[in-house]
N, C-alpha and C positions, 0 to 999 in steps of 0.2 A: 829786444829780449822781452819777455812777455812775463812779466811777475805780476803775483795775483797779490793783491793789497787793499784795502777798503776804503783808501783814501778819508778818512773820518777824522784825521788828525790824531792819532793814536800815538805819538811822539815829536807833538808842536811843539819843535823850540828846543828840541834833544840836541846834544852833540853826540853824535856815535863814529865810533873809529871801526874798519873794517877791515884787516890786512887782507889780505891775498884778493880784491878788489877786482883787479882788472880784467876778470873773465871766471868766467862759470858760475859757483852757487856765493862763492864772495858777492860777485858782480850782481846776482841777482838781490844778495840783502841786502846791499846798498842801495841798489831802485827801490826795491819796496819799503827800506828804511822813510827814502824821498816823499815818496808817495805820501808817507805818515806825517811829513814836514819834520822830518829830522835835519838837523845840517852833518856835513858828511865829510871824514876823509877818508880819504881814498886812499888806502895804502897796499900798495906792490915794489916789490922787486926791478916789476920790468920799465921800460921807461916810459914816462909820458906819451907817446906817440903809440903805443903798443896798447894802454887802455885807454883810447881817443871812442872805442867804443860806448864804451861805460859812461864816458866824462860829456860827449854828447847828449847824449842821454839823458841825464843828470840836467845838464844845460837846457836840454827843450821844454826840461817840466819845471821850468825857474826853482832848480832847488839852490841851496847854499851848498857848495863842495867845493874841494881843494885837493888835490893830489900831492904825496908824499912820497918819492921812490925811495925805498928804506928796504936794509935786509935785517927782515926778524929775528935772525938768528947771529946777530953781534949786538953787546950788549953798548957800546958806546954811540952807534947809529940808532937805537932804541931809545935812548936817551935823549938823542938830540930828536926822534921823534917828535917824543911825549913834550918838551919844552916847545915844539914848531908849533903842533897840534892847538895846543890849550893856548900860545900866542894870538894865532890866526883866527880860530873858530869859536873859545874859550874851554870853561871847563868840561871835562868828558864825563856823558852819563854811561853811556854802553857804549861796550869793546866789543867787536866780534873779531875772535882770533881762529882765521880762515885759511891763512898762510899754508902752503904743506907741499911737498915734493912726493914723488912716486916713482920708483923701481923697481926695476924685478930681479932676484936672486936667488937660486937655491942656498941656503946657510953656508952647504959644506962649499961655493965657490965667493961666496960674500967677500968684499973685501971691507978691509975696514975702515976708510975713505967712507965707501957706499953708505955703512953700516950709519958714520958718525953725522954725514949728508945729509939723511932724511930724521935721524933725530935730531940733529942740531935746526933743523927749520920746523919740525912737526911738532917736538919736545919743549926744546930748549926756546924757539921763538914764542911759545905759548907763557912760556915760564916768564923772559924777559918782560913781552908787552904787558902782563897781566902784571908783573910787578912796577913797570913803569907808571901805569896808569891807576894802579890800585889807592896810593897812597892819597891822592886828591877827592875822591869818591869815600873812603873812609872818613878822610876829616868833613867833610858834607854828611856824612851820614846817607849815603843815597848812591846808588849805581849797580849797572849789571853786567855783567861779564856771561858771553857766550860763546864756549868753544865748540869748535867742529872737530868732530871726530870721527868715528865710521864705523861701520858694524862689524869691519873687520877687527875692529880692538875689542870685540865681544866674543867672536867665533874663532878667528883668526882665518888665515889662509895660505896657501904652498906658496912658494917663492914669491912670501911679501912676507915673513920674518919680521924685517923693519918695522915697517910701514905698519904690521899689526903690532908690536910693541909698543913704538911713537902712541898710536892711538889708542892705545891700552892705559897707555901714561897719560893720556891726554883723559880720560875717563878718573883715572887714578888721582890726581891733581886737579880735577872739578871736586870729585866729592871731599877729597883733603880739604882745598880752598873754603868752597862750602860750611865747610863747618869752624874755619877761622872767622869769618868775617859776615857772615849769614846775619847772627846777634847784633852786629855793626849797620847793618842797613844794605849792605852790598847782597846781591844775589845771585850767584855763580849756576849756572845749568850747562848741559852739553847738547848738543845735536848728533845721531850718527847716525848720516842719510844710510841708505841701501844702494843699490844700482841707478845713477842719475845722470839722463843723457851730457856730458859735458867732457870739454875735451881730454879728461882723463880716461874717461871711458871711451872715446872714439880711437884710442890706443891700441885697446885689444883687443884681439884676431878676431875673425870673422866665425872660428870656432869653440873660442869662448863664448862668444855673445850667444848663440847660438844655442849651447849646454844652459848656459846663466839662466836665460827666456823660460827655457824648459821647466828649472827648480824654483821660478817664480809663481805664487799661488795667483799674484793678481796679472799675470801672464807676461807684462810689457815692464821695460826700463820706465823708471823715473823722471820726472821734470824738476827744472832746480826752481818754477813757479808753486812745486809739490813741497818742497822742504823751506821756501821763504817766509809761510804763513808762520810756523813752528817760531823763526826766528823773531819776527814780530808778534807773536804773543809773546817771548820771554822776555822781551825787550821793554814791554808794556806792562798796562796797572792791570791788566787783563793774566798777568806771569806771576803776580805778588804772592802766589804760594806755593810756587816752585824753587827746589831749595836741593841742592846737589843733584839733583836730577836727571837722565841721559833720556831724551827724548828720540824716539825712529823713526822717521819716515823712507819706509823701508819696501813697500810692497809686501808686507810677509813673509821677508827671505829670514828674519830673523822676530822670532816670536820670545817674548821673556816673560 
């Protein structure tokens, strides 16, 4: 995976947590985290053997990492996280809460399962890890929290209901947080990529992409090497006046 990073030590000696890790634009801020010499956990859902991609990787460029299978969305496995995490690697400076699920539903057949599925992992795990990890960054006086979110929680879109609400919430609850703990030293911003080739996009049809391409001004899908940079400047002393913030790397598909 090819993530763009400067390598300049831009995060020597950080500890950054990255949920949703094991693949795609997770997977990609964790290399380029690397790259800046941050140490790293790895945290996903799926199992060990399932992010062997990432964790290689990681392993070739001698970074410090550790893999955590955790679901962000229960509050007692969250827990036992944050104590694993700051055990192993110590204290946390930057969270990147990446974790997220995706479906499709028109409303009127939504079920409420569906409904509760991708907020409780997009929402609710944003809410958990950020609280788990918050309190130790407060008492230091120093930390950053960066969530993902997406421009559909800007725009919205048909039969993603959820999924734009989750991330609507997820925008909503940056700038809330933001403005608790900003005065404290912590510094909360969001990211919400646009169209970015990864395997959530390799999902849809052959005639969405198709339409999508069309109403893009910079003509082509995104790279998650395109939205890594973003994360490593907020994660840096380079981010220090960004302050509730939702940043796009977007192609254009969404101008504000």
């Amino acid at each position: 995976m090819n993530t763009v990073a400067t390598g300049q030590g831009l995060l020597t000696g950080k500890v950054a947590v990255v949920t949703g890790a094991a693949s795609g634009i997770g997977a990609g801020i964790a290399l380029a985290f690397a790259r800046e010499g941050a140490h790293l956990a790895v945290v996903d859902l799926c199992g060990e053997a399932d992010a062997k991609l990432v964790l290689d990787e990681l392993e070739a460029m001698g970074a410090t990492a550790q893999f955590f299978r955790t679901d962000v969305g229960v509050a007692e496995a969250v827990s036992e996280l944050a104590g694993a995490v700051t055990s192993s690697l110590g204290p946390v400076d930057v969270l990147v809460n990446c974790a997220g699920v995706f479906t499709q539903a028109l409303v009127e057949n939504m079920t409420v399962d569906e409904w509760d599925f991708v907020m409780g992992v997009n929402l609710r795990g944003t809410f958990l890890c950020t609280r788990a990890f918050l309190g130790g960054m407060l008492e230091r006086g120093d930390g950053r929290i960066i969530n993902i979110a997406s421009q559909l929680g800007q725009i919205g879109g048909a039969e993603v209901a959820h999924y734009s609400a989750s991330k609507a919430g997820v925008i909503g609850f940056t700038k809330a947080l933001a403005r608790e703990v900003s005065s404290r030293g912590v510094l909360v911003n969001a990211i919400a990529p646009g169209p970015i080739n990864t395997p959530l996009l390799d999902s849809e049809t052959e005639e969405w992409r198709t339409a999508k391409l069309a109403e893009l001004p910079i003509g082509r899908f995104g790279e998650v090497n395109e939205v890594t940079p973003t994360a490593v400047l907020l994660a840096s002393a380079g981010g220090s006046y960004y302050v509730g913030q939702t940043l796009g790397p977007n192609g254009g598909d969404v101008m504000l």
